[in-house]
C-alpha positions as CSV (number, residue, x, y, z in Angstrom):
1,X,0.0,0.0,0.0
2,X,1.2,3.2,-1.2
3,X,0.3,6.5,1.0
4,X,0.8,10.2,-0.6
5,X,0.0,13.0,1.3
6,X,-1.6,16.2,-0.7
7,X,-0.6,19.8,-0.1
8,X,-3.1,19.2,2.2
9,X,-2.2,18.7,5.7
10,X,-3.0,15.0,6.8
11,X,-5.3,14.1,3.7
12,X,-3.7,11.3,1.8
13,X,-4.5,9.4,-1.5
14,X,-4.2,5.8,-1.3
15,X,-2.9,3.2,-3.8
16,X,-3.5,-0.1,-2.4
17,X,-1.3,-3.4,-3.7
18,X,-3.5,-4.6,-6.0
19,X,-3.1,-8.4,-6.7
20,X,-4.6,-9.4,-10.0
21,X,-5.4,-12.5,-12.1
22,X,-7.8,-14.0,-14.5
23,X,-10.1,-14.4,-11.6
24,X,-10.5,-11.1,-10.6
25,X,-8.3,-9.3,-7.9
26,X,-7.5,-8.7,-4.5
27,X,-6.6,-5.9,-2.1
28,X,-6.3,-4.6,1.4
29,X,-8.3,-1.4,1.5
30,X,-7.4,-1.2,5.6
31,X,-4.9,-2.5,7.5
32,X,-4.2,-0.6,10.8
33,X,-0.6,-1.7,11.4
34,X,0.1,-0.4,7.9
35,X,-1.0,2.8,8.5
36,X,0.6,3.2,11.9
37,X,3.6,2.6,10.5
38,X,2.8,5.7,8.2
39,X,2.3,7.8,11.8
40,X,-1.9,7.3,11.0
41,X,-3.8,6.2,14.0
42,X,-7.5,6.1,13.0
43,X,-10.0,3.9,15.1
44,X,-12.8,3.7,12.7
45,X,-16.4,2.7,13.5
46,X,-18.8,3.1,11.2
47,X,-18.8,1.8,8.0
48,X,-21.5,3.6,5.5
49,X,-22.1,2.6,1.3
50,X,-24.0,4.9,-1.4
51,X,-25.6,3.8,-4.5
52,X,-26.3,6.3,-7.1
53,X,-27.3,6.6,-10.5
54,X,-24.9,8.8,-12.8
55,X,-24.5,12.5,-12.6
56,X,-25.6,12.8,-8.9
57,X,-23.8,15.3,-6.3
58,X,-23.7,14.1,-2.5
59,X,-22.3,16.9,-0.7
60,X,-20.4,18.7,0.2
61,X,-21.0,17.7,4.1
62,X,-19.4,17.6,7.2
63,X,-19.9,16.8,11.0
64,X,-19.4,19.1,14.0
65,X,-17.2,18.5,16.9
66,X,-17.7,16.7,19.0
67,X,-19.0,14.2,16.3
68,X,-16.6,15.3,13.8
69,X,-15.1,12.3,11.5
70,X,-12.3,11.6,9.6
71,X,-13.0,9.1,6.4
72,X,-11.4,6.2,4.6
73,X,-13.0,6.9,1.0
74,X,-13.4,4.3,-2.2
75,X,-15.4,3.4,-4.9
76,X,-15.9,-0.4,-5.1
77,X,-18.5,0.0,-8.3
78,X,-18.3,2.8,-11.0
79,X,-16.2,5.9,-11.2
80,X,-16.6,9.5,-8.6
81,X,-15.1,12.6,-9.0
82,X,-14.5,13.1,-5.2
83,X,-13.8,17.0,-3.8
84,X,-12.9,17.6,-0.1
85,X,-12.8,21.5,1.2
86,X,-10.3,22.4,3.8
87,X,-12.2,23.9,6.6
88,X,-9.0,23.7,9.3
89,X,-8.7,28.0,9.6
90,X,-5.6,27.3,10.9
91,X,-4.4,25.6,7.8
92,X,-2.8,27.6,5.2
93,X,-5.3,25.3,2.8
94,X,-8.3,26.8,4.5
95,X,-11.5,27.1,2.1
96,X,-9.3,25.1,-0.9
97,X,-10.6,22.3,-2.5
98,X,-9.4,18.9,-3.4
99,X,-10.2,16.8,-6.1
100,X,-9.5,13.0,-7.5
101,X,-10.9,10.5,-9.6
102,X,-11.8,7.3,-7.7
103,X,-12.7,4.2,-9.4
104,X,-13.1,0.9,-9.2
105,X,-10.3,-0.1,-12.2
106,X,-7.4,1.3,-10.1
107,X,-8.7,1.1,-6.6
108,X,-7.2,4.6,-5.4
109,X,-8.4,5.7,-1.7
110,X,-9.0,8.9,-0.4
111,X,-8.2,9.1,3.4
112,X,-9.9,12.5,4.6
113,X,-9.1,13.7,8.0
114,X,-11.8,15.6,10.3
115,X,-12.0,19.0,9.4
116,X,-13.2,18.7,6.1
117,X,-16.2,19.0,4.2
118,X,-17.1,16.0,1.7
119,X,-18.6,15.7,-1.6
120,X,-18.7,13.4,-5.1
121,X,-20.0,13.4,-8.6
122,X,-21.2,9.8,-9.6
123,X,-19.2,9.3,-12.5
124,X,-21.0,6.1,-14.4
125,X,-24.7,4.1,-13.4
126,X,-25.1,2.2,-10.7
127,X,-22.3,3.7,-7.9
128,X,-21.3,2.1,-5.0
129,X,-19.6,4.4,-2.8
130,X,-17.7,3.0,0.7
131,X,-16.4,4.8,3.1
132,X,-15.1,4.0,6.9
133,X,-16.0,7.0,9.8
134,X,-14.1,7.4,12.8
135,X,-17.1,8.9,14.5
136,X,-20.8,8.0,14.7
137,X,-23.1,9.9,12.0
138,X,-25.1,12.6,14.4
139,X,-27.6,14.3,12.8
140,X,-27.7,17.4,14.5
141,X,-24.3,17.8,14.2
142,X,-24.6,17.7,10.2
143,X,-23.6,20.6,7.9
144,X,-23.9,21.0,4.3
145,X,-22.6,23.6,1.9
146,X,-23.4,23.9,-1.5
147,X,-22.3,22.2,-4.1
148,X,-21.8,25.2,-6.5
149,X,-20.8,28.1,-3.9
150,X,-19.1,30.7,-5.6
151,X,-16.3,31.0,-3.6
152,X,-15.4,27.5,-3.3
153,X,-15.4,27.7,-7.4
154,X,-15.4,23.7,-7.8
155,X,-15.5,22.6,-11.2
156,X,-17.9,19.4,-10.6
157,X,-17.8,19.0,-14.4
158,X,-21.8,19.3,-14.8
159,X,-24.4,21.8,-14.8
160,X,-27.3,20.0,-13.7
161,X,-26.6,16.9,-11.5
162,X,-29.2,15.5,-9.4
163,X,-29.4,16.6,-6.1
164,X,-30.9,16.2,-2.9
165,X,-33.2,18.7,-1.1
166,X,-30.9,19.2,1.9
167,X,-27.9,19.6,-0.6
168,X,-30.3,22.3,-2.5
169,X,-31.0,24.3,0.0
170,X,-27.2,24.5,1.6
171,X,-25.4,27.1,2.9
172,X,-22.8,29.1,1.4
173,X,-19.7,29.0,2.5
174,X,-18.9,32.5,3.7
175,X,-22.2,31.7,6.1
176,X,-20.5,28.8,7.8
177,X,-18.4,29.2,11.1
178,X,-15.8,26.9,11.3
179,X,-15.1,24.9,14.1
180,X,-12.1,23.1,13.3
C-alpha cells in the first residue's frame, strides 16, 4: 500500500497493492498496522455505502465536533469525482478544495481527516460508494454547503446533476463558522 499526502495537511490518497489474475483481484483497502507505521492512527467505526445513479452530487457535508469524523473513502463500483474542502482556519489550505478521480479499475483511496467537508460526482450508473468513519453519524451535528458556492469555485464538471433537497437548500460558505 502506497500512502501520498496532498498539499493538504493529513489528507492522503491511497494506492492499495492490487493483486490481479484471470479471476478477478484482491486488495487490502485497511490495515491498521500499515498505517501506523505511516504515523496514521485512525480507530474507525462506522462503515456507511451509497448507490447512485450517474450525474448525482452528494455533498459537500461535514460533521461538527464533538462528532466530527475523519474518512477512509473508495469506490468499489463505477467511477466519482471526489472533492474535499479544507475547513481547518488554521491551515494555510483553508477554504481550498481537493479533487480526484476514484474508481473501481485502479482502486485509489482517499483518506480524509476531520476537518473537512465531503462531496462526489457519480461518475457512471449504478455507484457504489464505501467509506469508513471514525465517528458515529449525528444528525444534528450535520452541515452541508453547497455544491456550486461561488467562492469554493469547484469545477464538478456538470451543470445540472441530481441533487438532494438538503444539498439544494445548503449554505454558502462564507455563512458557515468553522469549528475546526
Amino acid at each position: 500500500m502506497h500512502l501520498t499526502e496532498t498539499p493538504f495537511k493529513g489528507l492522503y490518497v491511497i494506492e492499495p497493492l492490487v493483486h490481479s489474475d484471470d479471476r478477478g483481484c484482491f486488495f487490502e483497502s485497511w490495515n491498521k498496522k500499515t498505517f501506523a507505521a505511516q504515523g496514521i492512527h485512525y480507530d474507525f467505526v462506522q462503515d456507511n455505502q451509497s448507490h447512485s445513479g450517474v450525474n448525482v452530487i452528494r455533498g459537500l457535508h461535514v460533521q461538527l465536533p464533538p462528532f466530527e469524523q475523519g474518512k477512509l473513502l473508495r469506490v468499489s463500483r463505477g467511477a466519482v469525482l471526489d472533492v474535499a474542502v479544507d475547513l481547518r482556519r488554521t491551515e494555510p489550505t483553508f477554504g481550498r478544495h481537493f479533487k480526484i478521480l476514484l474508481n473501481d479499475r485502479d482502486h485509489k483511496m482517499l483518506l480524509l481527516p476531520p476537518g473537512f467537508a465531503h462531496g462526489f460526482r457519480t461518475l457512471e450508473e449504478n455507484t457504489l460508494f464505501v467509506y469508513k468513519c471514525t465517528n458515529f453519524y449525528n444528525r444534528e451535528s450535520e452541515r452541508a454547503i453547497r455544491w456550486d458556492d461561488p467562492d469554493l469555485a469547484i469545477d464538478w464538471e456538470t451543470d445540472d446533476p441530481q441533487l438532494s433537497g438538503k444539498d439544494k437548500n445548503a449554505m454558502l460558505f462564507r455563512d458557515f463558522v468553522s469549528p475546526f
